[in-house]
PASEBA-1860 file (N, C-alpha, C; in nm, 3 decimals):
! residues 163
1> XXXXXXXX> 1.040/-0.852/-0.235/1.015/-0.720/-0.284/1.143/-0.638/-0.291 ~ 1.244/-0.707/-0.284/1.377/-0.616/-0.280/1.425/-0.617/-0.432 ~ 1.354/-0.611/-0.509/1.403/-0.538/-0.634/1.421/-0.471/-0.669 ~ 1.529/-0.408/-0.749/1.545/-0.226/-0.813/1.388/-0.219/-0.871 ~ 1.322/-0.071/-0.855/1.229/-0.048/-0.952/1.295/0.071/-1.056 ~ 1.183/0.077/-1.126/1.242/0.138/-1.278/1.294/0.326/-1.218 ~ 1.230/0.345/-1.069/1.280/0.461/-1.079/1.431/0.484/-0.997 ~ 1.480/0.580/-1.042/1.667/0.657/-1.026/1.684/0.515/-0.921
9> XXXXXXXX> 1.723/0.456/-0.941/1.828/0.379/-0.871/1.774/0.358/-0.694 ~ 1.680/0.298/-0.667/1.605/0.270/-0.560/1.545/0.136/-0.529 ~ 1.517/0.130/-0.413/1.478/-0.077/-0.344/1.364/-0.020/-0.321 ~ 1.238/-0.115/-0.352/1.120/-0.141/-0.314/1.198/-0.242/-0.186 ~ 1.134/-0.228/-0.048/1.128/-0.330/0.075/0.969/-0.297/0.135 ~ 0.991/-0.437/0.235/0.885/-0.386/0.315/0.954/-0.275/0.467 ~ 0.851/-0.185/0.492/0.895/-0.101/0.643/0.878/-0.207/0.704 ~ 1.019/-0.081/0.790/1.065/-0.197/0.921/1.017/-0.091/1.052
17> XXXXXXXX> 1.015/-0.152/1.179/0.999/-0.049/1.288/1.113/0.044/1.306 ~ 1.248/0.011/1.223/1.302/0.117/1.262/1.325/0.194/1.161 ~ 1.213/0.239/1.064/1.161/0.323/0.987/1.108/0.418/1.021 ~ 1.069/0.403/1.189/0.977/0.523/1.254/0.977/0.679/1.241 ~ 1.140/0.717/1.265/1.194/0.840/1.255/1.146/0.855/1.108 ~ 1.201/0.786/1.013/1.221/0.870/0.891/1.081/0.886/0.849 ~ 1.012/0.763/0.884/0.821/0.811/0.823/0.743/0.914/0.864 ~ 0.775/0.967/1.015/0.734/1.038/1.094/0.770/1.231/1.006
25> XXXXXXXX> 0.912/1.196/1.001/0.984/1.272/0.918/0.918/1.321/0.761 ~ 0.918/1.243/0.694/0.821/1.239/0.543/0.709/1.294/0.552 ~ 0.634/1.219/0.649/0.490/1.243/0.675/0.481/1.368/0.725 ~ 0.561/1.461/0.820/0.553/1.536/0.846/0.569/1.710/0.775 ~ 0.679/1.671/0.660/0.712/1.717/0.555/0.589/1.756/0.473 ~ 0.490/1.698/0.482/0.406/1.648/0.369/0.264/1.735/0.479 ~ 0.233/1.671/0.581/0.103/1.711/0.645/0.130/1.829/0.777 ~ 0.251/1.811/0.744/0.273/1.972/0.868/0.227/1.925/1.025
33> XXXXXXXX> 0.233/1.814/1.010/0.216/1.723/1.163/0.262/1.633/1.208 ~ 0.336/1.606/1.306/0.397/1.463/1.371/0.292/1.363/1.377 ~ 0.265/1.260/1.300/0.167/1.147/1.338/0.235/1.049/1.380 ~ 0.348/1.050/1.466/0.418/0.963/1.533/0.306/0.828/1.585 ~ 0.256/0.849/1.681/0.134/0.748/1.695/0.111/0.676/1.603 ~ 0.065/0.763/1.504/-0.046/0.688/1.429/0.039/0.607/1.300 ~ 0.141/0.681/1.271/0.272/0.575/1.213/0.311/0.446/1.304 ~ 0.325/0.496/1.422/0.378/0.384/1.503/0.283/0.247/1.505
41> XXXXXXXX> 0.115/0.293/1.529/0.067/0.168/1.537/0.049/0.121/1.370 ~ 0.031/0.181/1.268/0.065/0.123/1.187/0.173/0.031/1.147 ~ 0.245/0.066/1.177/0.392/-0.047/1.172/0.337/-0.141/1.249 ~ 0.299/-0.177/1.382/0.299/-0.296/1.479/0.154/-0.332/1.413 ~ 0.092/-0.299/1.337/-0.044/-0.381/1.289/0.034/-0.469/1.157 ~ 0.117/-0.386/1.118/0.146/-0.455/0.969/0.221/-0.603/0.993 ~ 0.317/-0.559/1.146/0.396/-0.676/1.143/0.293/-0.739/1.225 ~ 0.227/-0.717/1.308/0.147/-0.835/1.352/0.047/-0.945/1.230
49> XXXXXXXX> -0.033/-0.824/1.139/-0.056/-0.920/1.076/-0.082/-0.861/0.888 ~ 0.036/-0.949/0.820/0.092/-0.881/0.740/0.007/-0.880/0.624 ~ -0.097/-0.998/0.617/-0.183/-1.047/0.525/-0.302/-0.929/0.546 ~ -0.313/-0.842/0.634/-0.406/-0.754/0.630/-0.366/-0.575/0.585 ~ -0.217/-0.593/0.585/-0.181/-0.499/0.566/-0.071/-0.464/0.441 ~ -0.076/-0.358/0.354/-0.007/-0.328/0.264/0.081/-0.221/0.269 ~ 0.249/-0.237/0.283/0.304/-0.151/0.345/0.440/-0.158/0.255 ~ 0.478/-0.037/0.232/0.645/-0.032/0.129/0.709/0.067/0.131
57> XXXXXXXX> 0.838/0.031/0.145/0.895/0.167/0.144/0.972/0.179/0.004 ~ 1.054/0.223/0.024/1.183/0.302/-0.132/1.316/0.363/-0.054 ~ 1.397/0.304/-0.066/1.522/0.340/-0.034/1.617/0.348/-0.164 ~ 1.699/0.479/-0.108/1.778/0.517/-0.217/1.948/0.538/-0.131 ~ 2.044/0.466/-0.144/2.167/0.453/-0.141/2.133/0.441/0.014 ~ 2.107/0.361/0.078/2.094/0.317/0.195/1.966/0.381/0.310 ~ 1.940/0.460/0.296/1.824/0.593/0.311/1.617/0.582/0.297 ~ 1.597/0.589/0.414/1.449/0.578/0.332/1.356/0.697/0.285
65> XXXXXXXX> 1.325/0.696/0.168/1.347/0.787/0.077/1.173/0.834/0.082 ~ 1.088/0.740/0.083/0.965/0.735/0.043/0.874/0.605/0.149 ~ 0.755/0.633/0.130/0.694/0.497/0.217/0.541/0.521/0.168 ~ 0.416/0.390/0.151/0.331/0.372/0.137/0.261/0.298/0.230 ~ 0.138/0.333/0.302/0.087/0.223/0.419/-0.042/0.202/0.375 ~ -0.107/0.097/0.345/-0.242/0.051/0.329/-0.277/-0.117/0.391 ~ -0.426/-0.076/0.366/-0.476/-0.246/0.431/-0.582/-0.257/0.314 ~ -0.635/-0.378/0.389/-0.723/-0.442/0.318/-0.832/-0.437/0.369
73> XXXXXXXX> -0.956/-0.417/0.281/-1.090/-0.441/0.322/-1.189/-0.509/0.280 ~ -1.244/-0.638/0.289/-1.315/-0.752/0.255/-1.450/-0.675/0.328 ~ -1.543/-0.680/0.243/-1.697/-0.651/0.206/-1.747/-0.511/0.288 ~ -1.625/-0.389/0.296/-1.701/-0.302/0.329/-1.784/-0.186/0.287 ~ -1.870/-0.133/0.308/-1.977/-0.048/0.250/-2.033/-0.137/0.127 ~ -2.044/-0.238/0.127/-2.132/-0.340/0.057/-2.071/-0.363/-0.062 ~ -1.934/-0.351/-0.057/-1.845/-0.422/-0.175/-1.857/-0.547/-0.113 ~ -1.842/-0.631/-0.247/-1.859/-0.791/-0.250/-1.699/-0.867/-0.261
81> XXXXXXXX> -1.630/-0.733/-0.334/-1.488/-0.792/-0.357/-1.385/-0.682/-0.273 ~ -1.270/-0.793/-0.239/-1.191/-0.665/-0.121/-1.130/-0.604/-0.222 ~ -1.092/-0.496/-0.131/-1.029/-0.399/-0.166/-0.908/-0.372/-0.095 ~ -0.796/-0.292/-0.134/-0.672/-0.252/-0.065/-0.734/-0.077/-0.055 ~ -0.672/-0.082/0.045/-0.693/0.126/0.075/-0.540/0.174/0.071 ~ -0.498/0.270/-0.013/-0.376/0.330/0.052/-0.431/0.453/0.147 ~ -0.376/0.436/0.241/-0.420/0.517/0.356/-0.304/0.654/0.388 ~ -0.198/0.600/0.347/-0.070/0.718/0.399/0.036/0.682/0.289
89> XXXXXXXX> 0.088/0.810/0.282/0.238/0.790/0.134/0.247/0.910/0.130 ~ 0.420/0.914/0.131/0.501/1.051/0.103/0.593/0.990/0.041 ~ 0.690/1.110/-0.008/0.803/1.109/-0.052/0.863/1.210/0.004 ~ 1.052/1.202/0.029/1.098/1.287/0.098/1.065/1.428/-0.022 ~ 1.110/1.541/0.030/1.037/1.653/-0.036/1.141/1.669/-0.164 ~ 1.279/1.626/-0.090/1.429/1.658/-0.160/1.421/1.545/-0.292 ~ 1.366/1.434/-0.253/1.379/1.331/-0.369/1.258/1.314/-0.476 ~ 1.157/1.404/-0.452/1.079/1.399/-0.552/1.080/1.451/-0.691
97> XXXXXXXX> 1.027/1.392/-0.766/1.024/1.394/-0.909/1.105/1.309/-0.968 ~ 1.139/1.192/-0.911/1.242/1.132/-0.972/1.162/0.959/-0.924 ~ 1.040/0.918/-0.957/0.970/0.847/-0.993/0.933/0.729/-0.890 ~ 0.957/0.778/-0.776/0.940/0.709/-0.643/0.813/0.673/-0.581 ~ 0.728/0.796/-0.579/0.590/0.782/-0.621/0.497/0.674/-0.666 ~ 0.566/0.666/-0.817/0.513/0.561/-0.900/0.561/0.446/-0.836 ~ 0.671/0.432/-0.807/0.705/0.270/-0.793/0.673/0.282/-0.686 ~ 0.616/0.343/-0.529/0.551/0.286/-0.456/0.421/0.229/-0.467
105> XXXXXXXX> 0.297/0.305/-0.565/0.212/0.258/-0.568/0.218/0.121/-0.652 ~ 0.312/0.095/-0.740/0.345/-0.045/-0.826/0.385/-0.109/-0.726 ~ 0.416/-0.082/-0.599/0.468/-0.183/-0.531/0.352/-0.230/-0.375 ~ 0.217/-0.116/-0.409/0.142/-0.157/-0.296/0.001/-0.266/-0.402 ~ 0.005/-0.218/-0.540/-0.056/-0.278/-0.630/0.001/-0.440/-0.613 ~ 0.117/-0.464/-0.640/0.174/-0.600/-0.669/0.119/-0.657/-0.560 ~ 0.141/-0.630/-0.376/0.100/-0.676/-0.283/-0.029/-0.695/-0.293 ~ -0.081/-0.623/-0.284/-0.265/-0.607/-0.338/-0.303/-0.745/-0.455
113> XXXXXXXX> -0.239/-0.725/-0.534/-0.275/-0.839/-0.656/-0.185/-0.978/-0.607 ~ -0.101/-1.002/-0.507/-0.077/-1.149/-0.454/-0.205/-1.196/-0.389 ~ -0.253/-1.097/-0.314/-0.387/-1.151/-0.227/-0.469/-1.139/-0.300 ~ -0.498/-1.157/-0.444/-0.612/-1.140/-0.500/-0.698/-1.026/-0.533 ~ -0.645/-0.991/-0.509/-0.741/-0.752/-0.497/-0.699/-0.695/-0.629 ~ -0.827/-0.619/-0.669/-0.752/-0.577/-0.819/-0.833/-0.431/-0.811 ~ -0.868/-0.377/-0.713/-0.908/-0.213/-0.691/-0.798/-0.139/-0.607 ~ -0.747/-0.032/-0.590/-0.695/0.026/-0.486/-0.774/0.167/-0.525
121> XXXXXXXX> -0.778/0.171/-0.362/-0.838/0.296/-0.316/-0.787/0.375/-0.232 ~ -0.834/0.534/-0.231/-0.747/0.639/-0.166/-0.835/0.753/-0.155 ~ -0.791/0.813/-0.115/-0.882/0.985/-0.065/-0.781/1.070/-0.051 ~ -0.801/1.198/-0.132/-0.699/1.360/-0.106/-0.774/1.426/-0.046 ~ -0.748/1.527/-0.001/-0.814/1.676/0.023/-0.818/1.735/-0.072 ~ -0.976/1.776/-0.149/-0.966/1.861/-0.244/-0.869/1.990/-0.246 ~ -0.828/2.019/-0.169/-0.731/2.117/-0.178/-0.599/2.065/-0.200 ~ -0.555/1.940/-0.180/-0.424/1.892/-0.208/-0.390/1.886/-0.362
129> XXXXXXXX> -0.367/2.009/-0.439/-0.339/1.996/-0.617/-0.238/1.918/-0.624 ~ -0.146/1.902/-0.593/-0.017/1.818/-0.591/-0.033/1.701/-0.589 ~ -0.092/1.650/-0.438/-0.104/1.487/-0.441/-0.236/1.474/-0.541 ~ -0.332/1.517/-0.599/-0.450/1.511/-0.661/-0.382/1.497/-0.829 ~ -0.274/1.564/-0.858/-0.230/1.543/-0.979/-0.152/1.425/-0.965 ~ -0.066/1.410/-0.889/-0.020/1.264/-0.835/-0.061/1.103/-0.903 ~ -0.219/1.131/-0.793/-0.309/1.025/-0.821/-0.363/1.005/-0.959 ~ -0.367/1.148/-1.019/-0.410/1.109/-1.176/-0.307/1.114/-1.287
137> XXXXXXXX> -0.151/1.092/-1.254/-0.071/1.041/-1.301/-0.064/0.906/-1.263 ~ -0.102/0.876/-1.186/-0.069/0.710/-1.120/-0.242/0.611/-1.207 ~ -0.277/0.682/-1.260/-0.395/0.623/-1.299/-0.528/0.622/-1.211 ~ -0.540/0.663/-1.113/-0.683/0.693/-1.055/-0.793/0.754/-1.073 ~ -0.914/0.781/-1.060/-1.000/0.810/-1.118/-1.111/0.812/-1.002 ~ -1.149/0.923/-1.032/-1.286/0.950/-0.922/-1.398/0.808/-0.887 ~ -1.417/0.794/-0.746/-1.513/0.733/-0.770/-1.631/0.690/-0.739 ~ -1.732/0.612/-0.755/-1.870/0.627/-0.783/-1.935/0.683/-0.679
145> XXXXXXXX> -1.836/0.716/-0.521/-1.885/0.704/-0.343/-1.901/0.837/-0.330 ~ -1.939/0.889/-0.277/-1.939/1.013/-0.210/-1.873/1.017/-0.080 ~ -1.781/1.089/-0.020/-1.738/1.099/0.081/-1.858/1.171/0.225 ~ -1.926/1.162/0.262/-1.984/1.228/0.371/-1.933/1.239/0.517 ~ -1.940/1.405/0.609/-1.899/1.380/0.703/-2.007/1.474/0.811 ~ -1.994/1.467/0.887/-2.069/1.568/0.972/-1.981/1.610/1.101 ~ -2.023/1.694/1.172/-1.937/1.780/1.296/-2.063/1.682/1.378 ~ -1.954/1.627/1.465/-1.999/1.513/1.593/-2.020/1.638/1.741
153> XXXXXXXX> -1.984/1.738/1.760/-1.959/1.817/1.846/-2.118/1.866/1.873 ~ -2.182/1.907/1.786/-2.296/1.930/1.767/-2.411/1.851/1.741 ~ -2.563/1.828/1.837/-2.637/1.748/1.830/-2.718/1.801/1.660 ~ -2.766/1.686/1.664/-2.851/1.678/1.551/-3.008/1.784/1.579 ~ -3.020/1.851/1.454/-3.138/1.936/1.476/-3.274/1.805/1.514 ~ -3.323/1.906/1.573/-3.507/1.767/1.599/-3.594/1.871/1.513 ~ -3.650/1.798/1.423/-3.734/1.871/1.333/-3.822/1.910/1.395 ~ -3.872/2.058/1.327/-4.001/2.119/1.387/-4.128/2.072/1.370
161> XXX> -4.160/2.076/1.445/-4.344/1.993/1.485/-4.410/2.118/1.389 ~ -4.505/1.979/1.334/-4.629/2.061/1.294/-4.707/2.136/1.377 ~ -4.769/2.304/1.345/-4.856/2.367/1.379/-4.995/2.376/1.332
END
């Protein structure tokens, strides 16, 4: 995967663990939160086991510029065929618009389509206009699922008895 892609002069690789800082960094840029953790065990799942996981970064003149983290999911919510999830992706804030974006998701697609997978999937926050225009520059498209969630904090009502 160490090929130039078509955007400004940049390497598709796979992340390494000592990518930590700068993902932590990106990601943070992006969600206004340290997910140090949750970057971290991502990295040690990917290298433990790589066939389950879809992971890339983008470096530009030695620098990591951008990063994408997804896995794979074989028959869940009653899909028959797996699927890849991108789960996490930024770009540094300074290097965007200059097509990094794109060639990460071309580069979590390619991984995705060695193992056979020809869906990728993702979720924004309706409030995210930016990454939401993003995704529908990258070709995505709403789809058929509904997202549902509920507040766990609070018990479930017990319906009222008939009088």
């Amino acid at each position: 995967m160490n090929a130039p892609s078509t955007a400004q002069s940049c390497t598709l690789r796979p992340l390494r663990r000592d990518d930590l800082d700068q993902l932590v960094g990106i990601d943070k840029a992006h969600t206004g939160n340290a997910r140090r953790r949750f970057m971290e065990k991502r990295l040690a799942a990917a290298v433990a086991s790589p066939d389950e996981h879809l992971q890339v970064g983008v470096e530009r003149d030695g620098r990591l510029v951008g990063f994408a983290l997804g896995r794979m999911l074989y028959g869940e919510f009653g899909q028959l065929e797996p699927v890849a999830v991108l789960d996490a992706m930024g770009v540094d804030p300074s290097s965007q618009e200059h097509g990094y974006g794109h060639a990460l998701i071309q580069g979590v697609e390619t991984l995705a389509r060695r193992q056979g997978v020809h869906w990728l999937h993702t979720q924004a926050d309706w409030t995210s206009h930016g990454l939401l225009r993003f995704f529908d520059s990258a070709g995505f498209k709403l789809a058929q699922r509904v997202v549902l969630e509920r507040d766990t904090s609070r018990p479930i009502a017990e319906p009222e008895a008939d009088t």
